[in-house]
KEVEXDO-877109 format. One line per field, with one value per residue (C-alpha): residue number from 1; residue in three letters; x, z, y. Coordinates in Angstrom, 2 decimals. Last residue first. Layout:
<atoms>
seq = (NUM	...)
type = (ALA	...)
u = (X	...)
w = (Z	...)
v = (Y	...)
</atoms>
This chain:
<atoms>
seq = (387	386	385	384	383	382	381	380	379	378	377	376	375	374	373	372	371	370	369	368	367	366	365	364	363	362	361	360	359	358	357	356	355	354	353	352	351	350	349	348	347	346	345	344	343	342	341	340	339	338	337	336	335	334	333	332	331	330	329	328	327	326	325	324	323	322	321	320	319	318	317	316	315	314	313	312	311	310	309	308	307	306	305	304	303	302	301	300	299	298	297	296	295	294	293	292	291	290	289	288	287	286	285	284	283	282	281	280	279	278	277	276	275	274	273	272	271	270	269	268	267	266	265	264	263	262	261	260	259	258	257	256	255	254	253	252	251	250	249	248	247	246	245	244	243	242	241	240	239	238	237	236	235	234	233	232	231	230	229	228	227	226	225	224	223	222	221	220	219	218	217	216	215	214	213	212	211	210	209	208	207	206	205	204	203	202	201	200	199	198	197	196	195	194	193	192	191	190	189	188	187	186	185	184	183	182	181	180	179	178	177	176	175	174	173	172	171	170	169	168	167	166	165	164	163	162	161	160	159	158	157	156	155	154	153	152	151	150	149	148	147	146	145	144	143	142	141	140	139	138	137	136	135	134	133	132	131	130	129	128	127	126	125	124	123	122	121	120	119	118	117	116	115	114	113	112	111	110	109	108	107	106	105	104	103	102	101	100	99	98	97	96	95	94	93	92	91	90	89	88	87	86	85	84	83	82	81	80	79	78	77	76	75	74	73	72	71	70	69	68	67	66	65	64	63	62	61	60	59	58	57	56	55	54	53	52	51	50	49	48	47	46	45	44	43	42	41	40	39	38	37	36	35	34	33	32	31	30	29	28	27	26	25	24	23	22	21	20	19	18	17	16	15	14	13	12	11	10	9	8	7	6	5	4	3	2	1)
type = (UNK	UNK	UNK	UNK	UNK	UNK	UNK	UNK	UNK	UNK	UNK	UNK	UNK	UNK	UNK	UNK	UNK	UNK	UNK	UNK	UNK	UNK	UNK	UNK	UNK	UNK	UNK	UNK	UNK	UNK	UNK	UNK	UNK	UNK	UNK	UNK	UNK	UNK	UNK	UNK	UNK	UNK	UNK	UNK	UNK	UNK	UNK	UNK	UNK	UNK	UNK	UNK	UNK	UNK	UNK	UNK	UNK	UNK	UNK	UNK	UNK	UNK	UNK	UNK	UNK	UNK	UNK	UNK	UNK	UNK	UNK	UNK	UNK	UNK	UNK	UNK	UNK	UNK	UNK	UNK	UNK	UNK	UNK	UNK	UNK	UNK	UNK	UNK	UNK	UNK	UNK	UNK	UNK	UNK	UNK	UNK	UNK	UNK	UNK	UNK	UNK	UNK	UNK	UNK	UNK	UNK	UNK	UNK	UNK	UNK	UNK	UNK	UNK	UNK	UNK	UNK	UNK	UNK	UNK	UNK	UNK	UNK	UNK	UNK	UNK	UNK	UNK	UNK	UNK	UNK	UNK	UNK	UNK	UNK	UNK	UNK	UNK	UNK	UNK	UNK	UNK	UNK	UNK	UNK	UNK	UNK	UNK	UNK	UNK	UNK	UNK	UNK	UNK	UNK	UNK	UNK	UNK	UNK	UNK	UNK	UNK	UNK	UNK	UNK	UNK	UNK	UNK	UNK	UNK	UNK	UNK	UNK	UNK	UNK	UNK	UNK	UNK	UNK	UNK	UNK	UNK	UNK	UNK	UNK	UNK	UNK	UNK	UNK	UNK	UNK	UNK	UNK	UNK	UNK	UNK	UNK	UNK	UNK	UNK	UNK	UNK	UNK	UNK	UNK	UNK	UNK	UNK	UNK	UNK	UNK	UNK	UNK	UNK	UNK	UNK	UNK	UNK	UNK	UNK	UNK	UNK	UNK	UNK	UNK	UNK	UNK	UNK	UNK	UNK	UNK	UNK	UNK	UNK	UNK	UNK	UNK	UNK	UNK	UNK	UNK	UNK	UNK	UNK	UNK	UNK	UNK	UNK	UNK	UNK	UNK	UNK	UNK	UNK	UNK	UNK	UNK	UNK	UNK	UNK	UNK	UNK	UNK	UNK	UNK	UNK	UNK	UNK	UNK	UNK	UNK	UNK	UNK	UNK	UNK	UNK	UNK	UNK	UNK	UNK	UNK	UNK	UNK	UNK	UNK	UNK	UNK	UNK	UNK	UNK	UNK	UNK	UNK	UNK	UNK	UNK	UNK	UNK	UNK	UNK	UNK	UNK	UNK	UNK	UNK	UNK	UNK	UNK	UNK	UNK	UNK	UNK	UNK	UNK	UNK	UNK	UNK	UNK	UNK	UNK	UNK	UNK	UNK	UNK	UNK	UNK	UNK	UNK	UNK	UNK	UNK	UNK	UNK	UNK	UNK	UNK	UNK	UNK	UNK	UNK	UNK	UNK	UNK	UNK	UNK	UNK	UNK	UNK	UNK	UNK	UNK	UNK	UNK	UNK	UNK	UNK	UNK	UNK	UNK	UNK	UNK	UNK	UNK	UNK	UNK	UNK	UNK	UNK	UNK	UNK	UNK	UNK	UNK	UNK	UNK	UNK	UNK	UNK	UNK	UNK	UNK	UNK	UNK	UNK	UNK	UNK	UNK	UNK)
u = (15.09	11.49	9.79	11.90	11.36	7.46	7.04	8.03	5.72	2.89	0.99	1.30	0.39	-2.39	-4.25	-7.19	-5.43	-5.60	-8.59	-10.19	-8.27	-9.92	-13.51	-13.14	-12.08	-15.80	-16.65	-19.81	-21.41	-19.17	-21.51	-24.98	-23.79	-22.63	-25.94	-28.67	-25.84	-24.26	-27.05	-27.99	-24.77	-22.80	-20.71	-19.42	-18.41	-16.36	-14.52	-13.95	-12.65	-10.23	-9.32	-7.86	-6.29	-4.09	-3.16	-2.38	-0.29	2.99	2.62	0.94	3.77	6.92	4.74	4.37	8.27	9.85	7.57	8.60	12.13	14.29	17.10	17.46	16.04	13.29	12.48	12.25	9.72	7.51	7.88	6.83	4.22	2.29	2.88	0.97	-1.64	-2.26	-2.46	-5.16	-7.08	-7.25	-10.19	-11.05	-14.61	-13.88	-12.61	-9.24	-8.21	-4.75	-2.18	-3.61	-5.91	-2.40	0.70	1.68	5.06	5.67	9.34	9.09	5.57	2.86	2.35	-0.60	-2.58	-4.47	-8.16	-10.44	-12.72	-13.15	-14.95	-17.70	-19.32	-18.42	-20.46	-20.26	-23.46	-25.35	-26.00	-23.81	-23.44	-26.68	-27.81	-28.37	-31.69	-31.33	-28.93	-27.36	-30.52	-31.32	-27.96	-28.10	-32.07	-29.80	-32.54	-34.71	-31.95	-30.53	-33.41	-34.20	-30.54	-31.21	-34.29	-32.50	-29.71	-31.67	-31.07	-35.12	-34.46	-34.48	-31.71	-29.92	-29.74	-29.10	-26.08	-24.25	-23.72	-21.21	-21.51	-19.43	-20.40	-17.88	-19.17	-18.73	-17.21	-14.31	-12.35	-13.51	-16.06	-16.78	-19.65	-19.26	-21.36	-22.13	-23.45	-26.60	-28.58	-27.35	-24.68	-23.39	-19.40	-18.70	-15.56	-15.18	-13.70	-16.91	-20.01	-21.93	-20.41	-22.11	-25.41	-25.89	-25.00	-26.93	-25.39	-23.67	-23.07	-20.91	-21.87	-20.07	-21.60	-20.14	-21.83	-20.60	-21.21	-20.76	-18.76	-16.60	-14.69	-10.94	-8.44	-8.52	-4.24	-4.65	-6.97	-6.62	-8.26	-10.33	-9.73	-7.12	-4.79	-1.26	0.67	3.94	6.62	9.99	11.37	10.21	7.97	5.18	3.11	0.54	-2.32	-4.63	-6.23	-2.79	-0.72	1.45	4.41	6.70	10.18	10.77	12.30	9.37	7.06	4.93	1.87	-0.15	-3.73	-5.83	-3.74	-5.86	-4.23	-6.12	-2.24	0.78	3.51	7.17	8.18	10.56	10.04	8.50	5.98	5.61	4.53	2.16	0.35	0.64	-0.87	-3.82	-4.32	-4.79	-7.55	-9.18	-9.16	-10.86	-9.13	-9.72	-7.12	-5.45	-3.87	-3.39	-5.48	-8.88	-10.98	-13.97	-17.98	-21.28	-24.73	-27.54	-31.27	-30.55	-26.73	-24.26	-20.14	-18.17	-14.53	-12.69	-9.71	-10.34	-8.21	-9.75	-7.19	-6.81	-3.95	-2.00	-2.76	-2.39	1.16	2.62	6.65	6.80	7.72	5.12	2.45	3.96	3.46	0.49	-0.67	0.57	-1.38	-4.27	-5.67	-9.67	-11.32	-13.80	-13.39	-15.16	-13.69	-13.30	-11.68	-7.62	-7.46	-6.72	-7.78	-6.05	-2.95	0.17	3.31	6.95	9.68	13.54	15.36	17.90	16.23	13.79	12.33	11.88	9.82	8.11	6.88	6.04	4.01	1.83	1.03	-0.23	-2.18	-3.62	-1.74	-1.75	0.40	3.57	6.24	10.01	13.22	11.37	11.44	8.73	7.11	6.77	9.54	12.19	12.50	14.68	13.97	14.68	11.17	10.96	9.24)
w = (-11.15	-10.38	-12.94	-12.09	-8.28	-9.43	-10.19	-6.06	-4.92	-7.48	-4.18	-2.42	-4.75	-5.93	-2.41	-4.13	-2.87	0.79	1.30	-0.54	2.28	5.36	3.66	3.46	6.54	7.82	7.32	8.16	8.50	5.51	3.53	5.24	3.54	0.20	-0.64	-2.00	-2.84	-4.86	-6.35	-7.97	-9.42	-8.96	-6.05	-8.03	-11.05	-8.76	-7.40	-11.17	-11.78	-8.37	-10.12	-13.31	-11.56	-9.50	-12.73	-14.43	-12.16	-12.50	-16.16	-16.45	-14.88	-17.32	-20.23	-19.03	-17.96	-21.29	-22.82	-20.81	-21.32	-18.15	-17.54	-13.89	-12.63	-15.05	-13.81	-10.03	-10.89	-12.45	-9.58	-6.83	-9.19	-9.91	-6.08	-4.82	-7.59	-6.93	-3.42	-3.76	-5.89	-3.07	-1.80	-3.12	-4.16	-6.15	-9.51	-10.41	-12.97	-14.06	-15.86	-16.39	-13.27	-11.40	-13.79	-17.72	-17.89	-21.40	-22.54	-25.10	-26.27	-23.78	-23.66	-22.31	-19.82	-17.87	-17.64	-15.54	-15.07	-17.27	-15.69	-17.97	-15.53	-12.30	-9.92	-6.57	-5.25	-4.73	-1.70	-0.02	3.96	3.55	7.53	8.65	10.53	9.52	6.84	8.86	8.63	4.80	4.48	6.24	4.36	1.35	-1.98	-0.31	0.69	-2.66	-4.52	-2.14	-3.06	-6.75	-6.32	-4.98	-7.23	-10.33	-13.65	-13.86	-11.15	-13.69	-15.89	-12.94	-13.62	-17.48	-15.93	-13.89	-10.63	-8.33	-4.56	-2.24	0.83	2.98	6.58	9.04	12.58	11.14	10.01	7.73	8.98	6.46	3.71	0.36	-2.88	-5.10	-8.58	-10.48	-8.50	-4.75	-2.47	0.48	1.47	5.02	5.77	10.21	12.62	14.06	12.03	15.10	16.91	14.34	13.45	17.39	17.11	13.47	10.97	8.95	5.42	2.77	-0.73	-3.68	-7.14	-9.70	-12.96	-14.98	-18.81	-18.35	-21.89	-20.33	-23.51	-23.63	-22.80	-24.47	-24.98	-27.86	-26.63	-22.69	-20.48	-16.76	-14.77	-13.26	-15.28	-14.27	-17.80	-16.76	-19.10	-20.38	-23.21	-21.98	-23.38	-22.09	-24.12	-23.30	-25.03	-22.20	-22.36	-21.82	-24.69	-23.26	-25.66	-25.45	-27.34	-30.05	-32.35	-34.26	-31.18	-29.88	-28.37	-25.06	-25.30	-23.25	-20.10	-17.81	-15.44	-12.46	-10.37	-11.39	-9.32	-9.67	-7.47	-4.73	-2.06	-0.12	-3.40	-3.60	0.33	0.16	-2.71	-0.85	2.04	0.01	-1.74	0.87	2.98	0.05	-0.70	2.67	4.66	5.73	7.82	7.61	9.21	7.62	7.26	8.14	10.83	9.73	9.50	8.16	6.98	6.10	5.09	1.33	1.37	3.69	3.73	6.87	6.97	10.19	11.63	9.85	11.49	10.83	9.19	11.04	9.26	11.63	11.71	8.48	8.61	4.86	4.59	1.45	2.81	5.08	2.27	0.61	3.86	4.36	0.81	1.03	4.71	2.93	2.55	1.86	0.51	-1.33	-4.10	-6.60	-5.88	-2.86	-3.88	-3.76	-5.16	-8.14	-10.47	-13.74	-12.08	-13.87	-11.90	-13.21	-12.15	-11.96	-11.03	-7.96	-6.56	-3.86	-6.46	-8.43	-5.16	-4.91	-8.40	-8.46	-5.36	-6.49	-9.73	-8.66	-5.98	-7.59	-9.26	-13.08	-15.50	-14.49	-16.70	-16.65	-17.89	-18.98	-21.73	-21.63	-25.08	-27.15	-28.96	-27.06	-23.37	-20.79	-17.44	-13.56	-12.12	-8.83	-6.31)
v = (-2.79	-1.71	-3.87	-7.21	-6.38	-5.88	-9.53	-10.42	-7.51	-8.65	-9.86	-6.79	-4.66	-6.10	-6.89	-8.81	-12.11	-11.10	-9.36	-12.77	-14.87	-12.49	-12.98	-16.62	-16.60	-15.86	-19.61	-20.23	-16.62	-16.09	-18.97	-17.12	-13.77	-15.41	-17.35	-14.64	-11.97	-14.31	-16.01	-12.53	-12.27	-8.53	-10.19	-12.33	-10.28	-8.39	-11.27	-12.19	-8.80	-9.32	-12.37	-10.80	-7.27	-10.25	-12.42	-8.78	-6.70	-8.10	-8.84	-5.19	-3.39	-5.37	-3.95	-0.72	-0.31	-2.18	0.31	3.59	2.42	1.34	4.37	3.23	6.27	5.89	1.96	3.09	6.62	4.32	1.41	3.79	5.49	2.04	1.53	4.67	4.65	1.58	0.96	4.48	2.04	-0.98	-0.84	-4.36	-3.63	-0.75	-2.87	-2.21	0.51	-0.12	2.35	5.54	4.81	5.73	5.38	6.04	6.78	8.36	9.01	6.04	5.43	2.94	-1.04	-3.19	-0.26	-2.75	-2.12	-4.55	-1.90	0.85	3.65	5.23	7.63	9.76	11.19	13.82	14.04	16.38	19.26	17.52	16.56	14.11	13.61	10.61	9.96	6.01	5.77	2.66	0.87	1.59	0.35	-3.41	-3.14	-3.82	-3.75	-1.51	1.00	0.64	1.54	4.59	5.81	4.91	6.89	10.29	10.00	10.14	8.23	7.43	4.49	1.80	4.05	3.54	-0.18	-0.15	2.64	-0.10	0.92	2.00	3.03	5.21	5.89	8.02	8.80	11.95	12.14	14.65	12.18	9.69	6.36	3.51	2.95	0.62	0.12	-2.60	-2.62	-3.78	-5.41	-4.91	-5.30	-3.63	-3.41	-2.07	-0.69	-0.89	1.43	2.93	1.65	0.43	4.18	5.85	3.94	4.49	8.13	9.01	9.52	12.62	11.40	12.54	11.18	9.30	8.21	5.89	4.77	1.89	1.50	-2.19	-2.02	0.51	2.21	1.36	3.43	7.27	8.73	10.59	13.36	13.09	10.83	11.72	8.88	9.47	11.90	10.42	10.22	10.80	12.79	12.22	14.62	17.75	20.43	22.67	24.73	27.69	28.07	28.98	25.40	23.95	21.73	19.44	18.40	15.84	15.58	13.58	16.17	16.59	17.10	14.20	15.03	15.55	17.51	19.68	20.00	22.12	24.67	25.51	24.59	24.59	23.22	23.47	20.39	21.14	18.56	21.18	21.54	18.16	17.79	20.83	18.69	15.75	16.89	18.81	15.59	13.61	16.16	16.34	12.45	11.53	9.13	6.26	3.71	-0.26	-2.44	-5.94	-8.86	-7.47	-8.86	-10.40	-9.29	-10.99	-9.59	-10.53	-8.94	-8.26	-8.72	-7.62	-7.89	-6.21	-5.70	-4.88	-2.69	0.41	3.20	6.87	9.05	12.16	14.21	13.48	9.79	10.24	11.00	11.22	11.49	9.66	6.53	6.57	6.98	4.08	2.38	3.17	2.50	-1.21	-1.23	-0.28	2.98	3.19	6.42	4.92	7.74	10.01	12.95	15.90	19.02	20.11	23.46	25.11	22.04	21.23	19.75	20.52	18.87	20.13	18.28	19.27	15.56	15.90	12.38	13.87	15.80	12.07	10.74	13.93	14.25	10.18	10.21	13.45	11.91	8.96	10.47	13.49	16.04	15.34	15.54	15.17	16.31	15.88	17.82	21.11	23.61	25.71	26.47	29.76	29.72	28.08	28.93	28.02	26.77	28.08	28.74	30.23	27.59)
</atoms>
């Protein structure tokens, strides 16, 4: 897309920045594109990579995706159609709620990359964004790593999990680590795996497996770092660790084959965060504005909805603050339980009892799928957000 902006000193004068091009930020540069608005998206990668994700879309982020003229059945989004739970030596399965698919990130970024830039989005891409501040005439400023400057006097914060100077969120106080590998199994673990999300627990953390295209398999696992340290901070023993705490995993890894040389890891991710207020002109969205705990699979929900109803309350001229604020009060009773949920599954009685109680009553699973679905539960609160 040619550039058409002005220049002042050394800074490019633009009408909104995104900063970031994942999820989030992807949603909200098409969706305001699509509106006549000139957007600029800086995404400090050059090309879309894999990341630290479960992978899961919900029927929320299908139909966000939809909306934005995503296919991932196109794309070739494995459908999930059950959840399974297993502990130690037990394990128990329900049908979700709501449809559902997996997806890898790379393959979801790329698409909504090529999707912003059709949209019209000025993208740039391997360009870092080292700091964002206010200038003296109340304009925002994102300073690159090259130098450069960008200005404009709305911008949205949509950085992940990766902060910038200024703008940290809490510290984790669990100090969590999160680690994410490619598998390769073997048939029979395959096609018993097939269209399912499994979610494993152990001391420590939790982790979760399902089918992406291509044949291969997503786990995705978190852990607090007191545990790791237990398994000298390596991969390969936690891996072991987990296996022997969840013999439902060590089973499925049998004769898999590890599609990465290492892998992919993330640390200090603060759970339970809700972003309480932000500065006028900044629309903080994605991880920038909630972090939910992994268990629910319902991140990329997030990121989707927090951009949908970003991108709503700047159309209709709704401060960044009034925005923020009005996002956490529909978000916050539903972020709350799925942290208790979370704590749940991390207690040792938990994972002793749980199993054999879902083998009982395996609607228990189907009405916790339910509640933990933020964005469809704050649907009603989010009207008042969205305008």
């Amino acid at each position: 897309m040619e550039y058409q902006g002005n220049l002042a000193g050394n800074s490019l004068q633009e009408e909104i920045l995104v900063l970031g091009g994942g999820v989030a930020g992807c949603a909200a540069s098409i969706a305001l594109a699509r509106k006549g608005r000139s957007v600029t998206l800086i995404e400090r990668e050059l090309t879309p990579r894999h990341k630290v994700c479960g992978e899961f879309l919900s029927g929320e982020a299908l139909e966000d995706l939809h909306a934005l003229g995503i296919d991932v059945a196109s794309l070739g989004a494995v459908p999930i159609d059950n959840v399974r739970l297993a502990a130690r030596r037990r394990a128990a399965e329900a049908p979700l709620p709501f449809p559902a698919a997996s997806l890898t990130r790379k393959a979801l970024d790329t698409a909504l990359i090529a999707t912003a830039i059709a949209a019209g989005v000025r993208v740039e891409r391997g360009r870092s964004v080292q700091t964002l501040n206010r200038t003296a005439s109340g304009a925002w400023q994102a300073t690159l790593d090259d130098g450069a400057t960008y200005q404009a006097a709305t911008a949205f914060l949509a950085t992940g999990k990766h902060d910038l100077r200024g703008h940290h969120r809490p510290s984790d106080p669990q100090r969590w680590v999160a680690f994410k590998m490619y598998f390769r199994l073997a048939p029979k673990q395959a096609a018993e795996l097939a269209r399912a999300s499994e979610l494993m627990l152990y001391p420590g953390g939790y982790g979760g497996i399902q089918p992406v295209e291509g044949g291969i398999a997503n786990l995705c696992c978190v852990v607090q770092q007191k545990y790791l340290s237990r398994a000298g901070l390596r991969w390969e023993n936690f891996l072991a660790k987990m296996q022997q705490d969840c013999p439902h995993l060590a089973m499925r890894l049998a004769g898999a084959q590890p599609l990465l040389a290492k892998p992919i890891a993330i640390t200090h991710i603060p759970y339970g965060y809700i972003r309480r207020t932000s500065e006028n002109g900044l629309y903080c969205i994605g991880d920038q504005a909630a972090v939910i705990p992994s268990f629910t699979g319902d991140g990329i929900s997030i990121a989707l909805h927090t951009a949908r109803c970003a991108v709503a309350a700047f159309l209709a001229a709704e401060p960044a603050p009034l925005f923020q604020a009005k996002l956490r009060s529909a978000l916050l009773s539903q972020m709350r339980l799925a942290e208790l949920a979370a704590d749940g599954l991390n207690n040792s009685l938990a994972r002793a009892v749980l199993p054999f109680c879902l083998r009982v009553w395996p609607g228990v699973m189907r009405v916790t799928a339910k509640l933990t679905r933020v964005a469809q539960q704050a649907t009603v609160a989010a009207d008042a957000v969205t305008g």
